[in-house]
C-alpha positions as CSV (number, residue, x, y, z in Angstrom):
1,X,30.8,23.0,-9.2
2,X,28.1,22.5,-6.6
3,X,28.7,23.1,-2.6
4,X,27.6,20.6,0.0
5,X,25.0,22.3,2.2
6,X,23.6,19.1,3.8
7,X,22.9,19.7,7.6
8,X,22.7,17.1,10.1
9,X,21.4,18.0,13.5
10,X,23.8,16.4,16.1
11,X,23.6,14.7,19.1
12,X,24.5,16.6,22.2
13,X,27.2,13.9,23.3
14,X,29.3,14.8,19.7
15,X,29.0,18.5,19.8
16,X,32.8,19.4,18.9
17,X,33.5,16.1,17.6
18,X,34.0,14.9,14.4
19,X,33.8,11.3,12.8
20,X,36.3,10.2,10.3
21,X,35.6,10.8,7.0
22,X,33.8,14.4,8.0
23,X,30.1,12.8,8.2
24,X,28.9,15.0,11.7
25,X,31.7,17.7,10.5
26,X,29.7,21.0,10.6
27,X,26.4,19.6,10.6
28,X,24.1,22.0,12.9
29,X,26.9,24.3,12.3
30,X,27.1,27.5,10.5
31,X,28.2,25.6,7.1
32,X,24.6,25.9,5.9
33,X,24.1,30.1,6.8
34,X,22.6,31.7,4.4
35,X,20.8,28.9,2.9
36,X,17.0,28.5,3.6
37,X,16.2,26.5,6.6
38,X,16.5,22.9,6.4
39,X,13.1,22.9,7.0
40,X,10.0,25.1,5.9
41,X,6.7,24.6,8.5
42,X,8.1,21.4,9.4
43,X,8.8,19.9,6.0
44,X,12.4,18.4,5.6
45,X,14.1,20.2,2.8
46,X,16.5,18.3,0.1
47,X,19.5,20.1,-0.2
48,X,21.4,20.6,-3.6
49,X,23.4,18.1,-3.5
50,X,20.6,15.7,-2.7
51,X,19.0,17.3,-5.6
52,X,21.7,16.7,-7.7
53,X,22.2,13.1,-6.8
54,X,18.1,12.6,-7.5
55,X,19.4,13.8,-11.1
56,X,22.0,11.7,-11.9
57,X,20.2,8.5,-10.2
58,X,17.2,10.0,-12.4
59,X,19.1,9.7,-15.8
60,X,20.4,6.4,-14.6
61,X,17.2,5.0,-14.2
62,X,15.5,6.5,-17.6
63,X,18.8,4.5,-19.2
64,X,17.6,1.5,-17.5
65,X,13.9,2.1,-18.2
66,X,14.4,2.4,-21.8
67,X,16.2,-1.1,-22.5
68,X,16.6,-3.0,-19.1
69,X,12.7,-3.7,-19.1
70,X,13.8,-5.3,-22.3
71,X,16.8,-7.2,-21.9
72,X,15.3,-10.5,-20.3
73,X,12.7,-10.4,-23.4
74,X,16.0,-10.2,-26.0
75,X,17.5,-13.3,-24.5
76,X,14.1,-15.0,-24.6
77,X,13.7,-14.2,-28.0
78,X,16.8,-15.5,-28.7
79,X,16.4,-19.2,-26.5
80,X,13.4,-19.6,-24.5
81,X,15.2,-21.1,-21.5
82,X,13.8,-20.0,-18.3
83,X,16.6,-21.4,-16.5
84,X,19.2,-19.0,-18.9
85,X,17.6,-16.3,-18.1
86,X,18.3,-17.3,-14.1
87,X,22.1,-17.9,-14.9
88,X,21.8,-14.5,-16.2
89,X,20.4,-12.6,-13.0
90,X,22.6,-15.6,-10.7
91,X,25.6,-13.8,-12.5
92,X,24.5,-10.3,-12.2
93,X,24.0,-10.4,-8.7
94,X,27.4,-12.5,-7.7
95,X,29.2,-9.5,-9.5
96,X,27.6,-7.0,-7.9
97,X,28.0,-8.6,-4.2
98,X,31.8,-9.1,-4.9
99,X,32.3,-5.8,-6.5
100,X,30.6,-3.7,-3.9
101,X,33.2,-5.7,-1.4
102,X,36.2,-5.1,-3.5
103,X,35.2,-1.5,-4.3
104,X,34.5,-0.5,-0.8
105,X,38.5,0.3,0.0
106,X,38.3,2.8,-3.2
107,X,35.2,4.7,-2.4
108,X,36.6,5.0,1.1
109,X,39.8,5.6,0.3
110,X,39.9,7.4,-2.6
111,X,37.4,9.1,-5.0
112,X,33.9,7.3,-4.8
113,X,32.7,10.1,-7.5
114,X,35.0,8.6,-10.5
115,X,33.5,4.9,-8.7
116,X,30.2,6.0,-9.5
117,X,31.1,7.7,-12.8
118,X,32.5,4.1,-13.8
119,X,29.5,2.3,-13.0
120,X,27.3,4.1,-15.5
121,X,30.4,4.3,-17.5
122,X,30.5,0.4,-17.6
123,X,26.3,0.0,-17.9
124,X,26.4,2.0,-21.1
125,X,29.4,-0.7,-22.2
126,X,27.1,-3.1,-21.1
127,X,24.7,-2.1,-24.2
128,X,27.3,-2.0,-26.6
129,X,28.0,-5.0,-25.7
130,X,24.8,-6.3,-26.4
131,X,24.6,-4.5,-30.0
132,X,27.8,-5.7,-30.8
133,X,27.0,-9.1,-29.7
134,X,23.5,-9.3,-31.5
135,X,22.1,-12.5,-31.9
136,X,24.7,-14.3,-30.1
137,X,24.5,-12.3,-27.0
138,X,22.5,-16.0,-25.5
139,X,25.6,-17.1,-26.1
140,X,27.5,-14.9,-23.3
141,X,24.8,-14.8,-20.6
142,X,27.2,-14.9,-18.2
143,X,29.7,-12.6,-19.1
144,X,26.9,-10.3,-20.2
145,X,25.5,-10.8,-16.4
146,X,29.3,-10.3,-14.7
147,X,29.4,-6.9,-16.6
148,X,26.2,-6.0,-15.6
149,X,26.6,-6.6,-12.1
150,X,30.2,-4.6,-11.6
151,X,28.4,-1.9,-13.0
152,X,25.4,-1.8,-10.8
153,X,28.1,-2.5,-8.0
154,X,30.1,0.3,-8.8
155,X,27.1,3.0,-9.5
156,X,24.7,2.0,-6.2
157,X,27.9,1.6,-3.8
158,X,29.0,4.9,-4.9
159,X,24.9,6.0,-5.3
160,X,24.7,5.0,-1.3
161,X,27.7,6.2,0.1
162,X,26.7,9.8,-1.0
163,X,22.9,9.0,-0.3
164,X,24.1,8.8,3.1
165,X,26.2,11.5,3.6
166,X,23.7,14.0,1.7
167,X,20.6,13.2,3.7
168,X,19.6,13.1,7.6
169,X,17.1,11.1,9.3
170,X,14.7,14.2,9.0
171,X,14.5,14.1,5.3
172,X,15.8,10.5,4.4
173,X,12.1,9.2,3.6
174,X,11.3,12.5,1.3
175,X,14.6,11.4,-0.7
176,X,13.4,8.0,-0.9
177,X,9.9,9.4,-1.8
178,X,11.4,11.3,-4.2
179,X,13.9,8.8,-5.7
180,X,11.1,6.3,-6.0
181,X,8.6,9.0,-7.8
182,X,11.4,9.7,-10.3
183,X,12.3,5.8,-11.2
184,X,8.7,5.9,-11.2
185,X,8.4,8.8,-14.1
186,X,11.0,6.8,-15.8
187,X,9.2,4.1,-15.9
188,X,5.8,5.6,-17.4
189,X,7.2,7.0,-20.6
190,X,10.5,5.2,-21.3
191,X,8.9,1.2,-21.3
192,X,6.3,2.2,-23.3
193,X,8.0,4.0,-26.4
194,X,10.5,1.5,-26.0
195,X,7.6,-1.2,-26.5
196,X,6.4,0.8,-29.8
197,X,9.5,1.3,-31.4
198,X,10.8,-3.0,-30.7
199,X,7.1,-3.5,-32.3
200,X,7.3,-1.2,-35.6
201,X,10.8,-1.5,-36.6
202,X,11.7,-4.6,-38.6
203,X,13.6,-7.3,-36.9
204,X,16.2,-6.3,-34.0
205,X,16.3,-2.6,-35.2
206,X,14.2,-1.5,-32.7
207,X,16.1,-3.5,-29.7
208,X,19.7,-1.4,-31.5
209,X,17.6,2.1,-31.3
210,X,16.8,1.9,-27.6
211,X,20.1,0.4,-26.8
212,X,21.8,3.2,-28.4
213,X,19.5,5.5,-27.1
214,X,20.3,4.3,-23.0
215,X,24.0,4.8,-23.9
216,X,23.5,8.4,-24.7
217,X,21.9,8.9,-21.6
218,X,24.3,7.0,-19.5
219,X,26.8,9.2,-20.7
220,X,24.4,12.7,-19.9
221,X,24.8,10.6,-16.7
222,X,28.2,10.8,-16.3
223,X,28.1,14.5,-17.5
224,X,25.7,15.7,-14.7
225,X,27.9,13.7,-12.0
226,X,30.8,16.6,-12.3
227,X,28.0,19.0,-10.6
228,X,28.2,16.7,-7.6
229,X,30.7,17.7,-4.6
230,X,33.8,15.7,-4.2
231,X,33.2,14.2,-1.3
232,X,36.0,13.9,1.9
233,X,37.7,10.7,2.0
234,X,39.1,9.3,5.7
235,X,40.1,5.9,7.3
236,X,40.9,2.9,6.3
237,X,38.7,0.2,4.6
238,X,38.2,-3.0,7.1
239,X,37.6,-5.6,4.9
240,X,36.2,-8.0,7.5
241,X,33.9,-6.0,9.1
242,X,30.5,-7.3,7.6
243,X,31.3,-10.8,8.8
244,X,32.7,-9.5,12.3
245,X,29.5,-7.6,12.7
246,X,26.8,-10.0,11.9
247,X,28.8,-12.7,14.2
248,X,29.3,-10.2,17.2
249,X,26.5,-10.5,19.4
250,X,23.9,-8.1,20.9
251,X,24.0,-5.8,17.5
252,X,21.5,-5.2,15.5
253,X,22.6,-6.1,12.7
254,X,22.2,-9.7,12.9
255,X,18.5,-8.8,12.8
256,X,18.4,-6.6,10.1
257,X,21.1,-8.3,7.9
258,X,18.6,-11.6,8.1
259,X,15.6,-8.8,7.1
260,X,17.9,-7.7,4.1
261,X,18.7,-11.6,2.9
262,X,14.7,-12.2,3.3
263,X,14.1,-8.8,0.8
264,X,16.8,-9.8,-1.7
265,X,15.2,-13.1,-1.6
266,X,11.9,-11.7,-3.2
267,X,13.4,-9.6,-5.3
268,X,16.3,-11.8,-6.8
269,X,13.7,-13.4,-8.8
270,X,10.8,-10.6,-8.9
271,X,13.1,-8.5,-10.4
272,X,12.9,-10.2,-14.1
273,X,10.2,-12.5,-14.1
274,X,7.4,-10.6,-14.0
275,X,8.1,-8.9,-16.7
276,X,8.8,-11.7,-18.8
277,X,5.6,-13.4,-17.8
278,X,4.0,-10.5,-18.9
279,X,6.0,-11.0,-22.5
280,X,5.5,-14.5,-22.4
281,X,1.6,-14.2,-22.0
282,X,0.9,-11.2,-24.4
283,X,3.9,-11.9,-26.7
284,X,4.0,-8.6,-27.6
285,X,6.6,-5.6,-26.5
286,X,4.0,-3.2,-26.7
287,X,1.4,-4.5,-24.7
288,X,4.9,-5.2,-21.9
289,X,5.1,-1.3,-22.9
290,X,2.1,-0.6,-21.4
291,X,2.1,-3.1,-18.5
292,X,5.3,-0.7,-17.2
293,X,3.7,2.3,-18.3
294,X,0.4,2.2,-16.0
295,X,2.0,0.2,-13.3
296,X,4.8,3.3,-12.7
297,X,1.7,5.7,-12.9
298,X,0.4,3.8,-10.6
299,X,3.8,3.9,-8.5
300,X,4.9,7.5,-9.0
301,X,1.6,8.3,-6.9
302,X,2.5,6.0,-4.6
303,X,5.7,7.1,-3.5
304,X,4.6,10.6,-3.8
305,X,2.5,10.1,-1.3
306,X,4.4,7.7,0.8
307,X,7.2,9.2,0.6
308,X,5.1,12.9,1.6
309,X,3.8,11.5,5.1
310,X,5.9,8.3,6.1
311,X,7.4,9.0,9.5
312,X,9.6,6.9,12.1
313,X,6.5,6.0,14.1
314,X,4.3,4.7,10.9
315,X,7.3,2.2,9.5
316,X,6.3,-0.8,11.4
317,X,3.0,-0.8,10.8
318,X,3.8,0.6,6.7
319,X,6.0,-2.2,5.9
320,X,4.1,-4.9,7.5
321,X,0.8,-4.0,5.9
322,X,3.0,-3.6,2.6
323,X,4.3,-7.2,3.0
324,X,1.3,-8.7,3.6
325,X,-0.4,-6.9,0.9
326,X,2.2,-8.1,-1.4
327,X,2.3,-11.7,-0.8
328,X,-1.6,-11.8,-1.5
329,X,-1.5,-10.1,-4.5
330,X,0.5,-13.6,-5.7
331,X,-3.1,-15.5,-5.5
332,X,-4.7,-14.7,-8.5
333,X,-2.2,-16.2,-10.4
334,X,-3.1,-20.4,-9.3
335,X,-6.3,-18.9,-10.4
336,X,-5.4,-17.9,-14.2
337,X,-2.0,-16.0,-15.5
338,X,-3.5,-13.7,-18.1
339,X,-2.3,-9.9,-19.1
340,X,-5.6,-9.0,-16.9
341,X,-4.4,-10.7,-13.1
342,X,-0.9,-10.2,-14.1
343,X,-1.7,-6.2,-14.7
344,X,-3.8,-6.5,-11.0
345,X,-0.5,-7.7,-10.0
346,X,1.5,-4.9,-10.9
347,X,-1.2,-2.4,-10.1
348,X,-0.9,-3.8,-6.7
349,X,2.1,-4.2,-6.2
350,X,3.0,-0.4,-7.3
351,X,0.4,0.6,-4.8
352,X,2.2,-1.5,-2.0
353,X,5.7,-1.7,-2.4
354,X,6.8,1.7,-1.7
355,X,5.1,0.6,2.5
356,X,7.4,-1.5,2.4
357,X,11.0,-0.1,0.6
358,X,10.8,3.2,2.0
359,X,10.9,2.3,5.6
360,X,13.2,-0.7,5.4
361,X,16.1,1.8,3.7
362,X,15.4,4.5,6.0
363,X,15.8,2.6,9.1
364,X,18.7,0.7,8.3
365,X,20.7,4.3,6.9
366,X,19.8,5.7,10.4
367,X,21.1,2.7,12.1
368,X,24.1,3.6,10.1
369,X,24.5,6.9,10.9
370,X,23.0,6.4,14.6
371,X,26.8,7.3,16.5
372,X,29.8,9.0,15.2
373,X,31.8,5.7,15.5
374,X,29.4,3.6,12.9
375,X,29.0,7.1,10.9
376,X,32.5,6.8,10.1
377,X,32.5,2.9,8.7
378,X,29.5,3.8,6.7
379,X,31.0,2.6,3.4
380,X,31.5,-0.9,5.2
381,X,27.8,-0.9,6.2
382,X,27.0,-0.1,3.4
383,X,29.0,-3.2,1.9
384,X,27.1,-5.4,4.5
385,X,23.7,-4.2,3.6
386,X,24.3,-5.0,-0.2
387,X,25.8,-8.4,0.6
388,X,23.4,-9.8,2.7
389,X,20.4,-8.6,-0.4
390,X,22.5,-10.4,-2.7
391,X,22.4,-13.3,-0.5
392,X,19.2,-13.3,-0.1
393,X,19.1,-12.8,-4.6
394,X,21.7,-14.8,-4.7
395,X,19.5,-18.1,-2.8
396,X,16.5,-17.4,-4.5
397,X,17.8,-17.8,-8.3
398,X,19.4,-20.9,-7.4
399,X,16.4,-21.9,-6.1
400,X,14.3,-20.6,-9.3
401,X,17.1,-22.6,-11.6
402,X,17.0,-25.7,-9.8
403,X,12.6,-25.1,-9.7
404,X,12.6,-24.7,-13.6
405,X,15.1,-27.2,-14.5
406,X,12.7,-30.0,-13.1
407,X,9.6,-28.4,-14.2
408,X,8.2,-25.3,-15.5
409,X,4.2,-25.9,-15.6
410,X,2.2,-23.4,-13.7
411,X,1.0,-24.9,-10.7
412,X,5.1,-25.1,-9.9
413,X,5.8,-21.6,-11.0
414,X,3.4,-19.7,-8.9
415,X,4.3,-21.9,-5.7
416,X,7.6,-21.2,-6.2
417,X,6.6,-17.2,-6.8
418,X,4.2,-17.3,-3.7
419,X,7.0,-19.1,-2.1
420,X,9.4,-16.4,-2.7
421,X,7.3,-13.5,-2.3
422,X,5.8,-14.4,0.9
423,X,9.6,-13.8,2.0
424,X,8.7,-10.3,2.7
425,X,6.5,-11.5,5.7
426,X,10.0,-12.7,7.2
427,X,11.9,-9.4,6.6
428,X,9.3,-7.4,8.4
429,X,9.2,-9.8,11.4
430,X,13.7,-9.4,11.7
431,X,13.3,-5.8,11.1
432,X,10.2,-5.0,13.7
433,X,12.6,-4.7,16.7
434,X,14.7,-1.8,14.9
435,X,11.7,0.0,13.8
436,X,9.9,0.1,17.3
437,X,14.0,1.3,18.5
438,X,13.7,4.5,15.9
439,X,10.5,5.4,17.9
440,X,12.7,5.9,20.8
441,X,14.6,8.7,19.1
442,X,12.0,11.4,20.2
443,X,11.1,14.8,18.0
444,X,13.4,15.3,15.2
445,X,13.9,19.2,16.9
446,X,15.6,17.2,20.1
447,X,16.6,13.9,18.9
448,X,18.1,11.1,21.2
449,X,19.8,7.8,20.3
450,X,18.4,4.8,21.8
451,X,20.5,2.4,23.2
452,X,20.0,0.1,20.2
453,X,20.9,2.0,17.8
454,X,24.1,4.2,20.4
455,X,25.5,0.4,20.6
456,X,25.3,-0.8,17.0
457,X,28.7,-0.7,15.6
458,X,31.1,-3.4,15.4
459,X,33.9,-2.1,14.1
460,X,36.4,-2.8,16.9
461,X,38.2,-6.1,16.5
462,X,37.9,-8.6,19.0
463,X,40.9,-10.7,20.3
């Protein structure tokens, strides 16, 4: 088994103090002697365990690669109902907003390891499900999306919990860097032979190869995930505390949970229709195949290189150029929607997106961790982050199924896609405040917590 490492630097007002749960415990300590230097000519290092973690999230996302890019085209294949496919993704992201609720008292509690094992546990039973189902998998959209989403909710509430607890605020952006390059690699390779083999194996057999093929992995997953720490577990779960906290005022987190609600709002019905468009216009898994393969090139540079000189003081400006950028690529669809604009799309957006994700997940895990108090609630943070994106998804689906239902020509669609992406613009403008506090902080050699960030729990309970 693998040792946690991970240093945090400390402020000077916790020096011999601990939060619950063992967050600040031994960071800046002597836990890491021996070790190299957390960092090497001013680089922030990544840690085992944060390696580790990259792996497992790594094999996760190949999984995913392989068939997920392919599961909207299966249903579509099977009834071309726009408005399916959108009580598909409505149910996904209902399960995973109620599971990562409900779950949060057994990763705090208990062993959030075996509550991330279970989540890829129950996304390779998720493919089964589908092979078993075949053909008449249309026929359980919505159980097929409640599985989906209790899986995703177990796996990414487990997945951030740890993120957290393995990274700092010095090297939180190279992890995201990193994370995004390797969903990125994934996404080159796995689409695309997952494209070939759909096109030149008769019928569905090529659909049951790659299904098989992401339950294998999901299992190396699980194998992997013993290597990871078992982390400490402390305190007790407050089940109320997202709805206390974004009522309470004078926190930030009313600001940033409306930021999060306006990004899940983008991306609750970005995250499958491109794709299918992309299906739907070529009509060909192969040529999809491709689409994913040069846009995650295109990506893997990206966040490479975001992820290589992103700091604090850049975010503002980062995501707001990224937002912007992002809502404009939208245009060229009123225009025509041919595999040509819809390929400048993804090239685009590949380019842009990680301006934008990388600074908004940063800055809201160093709100989390910005005082011993909120440190030690970070699995309810956590919860409230990841219900107010599947708000946000949550809105924009119904919104897509009620759109489709009444009519589904072009003109329609792409207002209702320019409509939704231009949400980004709104996220930005919530979040803009709490990016200019992180520039407060100072050098990362002698960090200080601004006031914002020193006041921003809300964990006790107000009479």
């Amino acid at each position: 088994m693998q040792h946690d490492h991970t240093q945090h630097r400390v402020h000077p007002r916790w020096k011999g103090k601990t939060a619950d749960g063992g967050y600040f415990e031994g960071r800046g300590s002597s836990e890491g002697k021996g070790n190299k230097a957390s960092t090497d000519k001013g680089k922030p290092k990544l840690h085992a365990q944060a390696v580790l973690l990259l792996v497992v999230s790594g094999l996760f996302g190949v999984a995913n690669a392989l068939s997920g890019t392919f599961v909207g085209v299966y249903l579509w294949k099977a009834k071309s109902d726009l408005a399916l496919l959108g009580w598909f993704a409505l149910a996904t992201n209902i399960a995973v907003a109620v599971t990562f609720w409900l779950a949060g008292k057994w990763v705090k509690e208990y062993n959030k390891m075996n509550c991330l094992r279970l989540g890829v546990l129950l996304s390779a039973s998720f493919y089964m499900l589908v092979l078993w189902l075949g053909k008449h998998a249309v026929d359980y959209v919505i159980w097929l999306g409640i599985v989906q989403g209790i899986a995703s909710g177990f796996f990414w509430l487990a997945f951030n919990v740890v993120y957290f607890e393995v990274t700092d605020p010095d090297n939180r952006d190279r992890f995201n860097g990193w994370s995004g390059l390797l969903g990125s690699g994934a996404g080159i390779v796995a689409p695309w032979i997952s494209g070939i083999l759909i096109v030149r194996m008769a019928g569905a057999n090529g659909y049951r190869l790659i299904f098989s093929i992401s339950l294998g992995i999901f299992l190396l997953g699980i194998l992997v995930s013993f290597f990871l720490k078992k982390r400490k577990v402390a305190g007790s779960y407050e089940w109320l505390l997202p709805w206390r906290c974004v009522k309470q005022e004078g926190t930030p987190w009313r600001s940033v949970s409306a930021a999060l609600v306006a990004q899940g709002f983008r991306e609750g019905v970005f995250g499958f229709m491109i794709g299918l468009m992309v299906y739907i216009t070529t009509a060909s898994e192969a040529r999809l195949g491709s689409f994913v393969l040069i846009t995650s090139a295109v990506s893997l540079f990206s966040f490479w290189l975001t992820g290589k000189y992103m700091k604090p003081a850049y975010r503002s400006r980062a995501m707001l150029i990224g937002s912007l950028a992002m809502t404009a690529l939208i245009l060229p669809f009123f225009w025509k929607v041919n595999f040509v604009t819809l390929l400048i799309f993804g090239i685009g957006i590949s380019l842009f997106i990680p301006l934008f994700s990388i600074p908004i997940l940063s800055a809201v895990f160093d709100l989390i961790g910005g005082n011993a108090r909120s440190a030690s609630q970070r699995e309810e943070y956590i919860v409230l982050r990841e219900l107010a994106l599947n708000i946000g998804r949550i809105l924009s689906v119904l919104l897509f199924i009620a759109v489709v239902s009444w009519s589904t020509t072009p003109l329609i669609i792409n207002s209702l896609l320019l409509l939704v992406g231009s949400s980004m613009i709104i996220s930005w403008w919530f979040m803009r405040k709490q990016l200019a506090a992180n520039l407060q902080q100072g050098p990362l050699d002698k960090p200080t917590i601004p006031a914002t960030i020193s006041g921003n729990d809300c964990g006790e309970k107000r009479e």
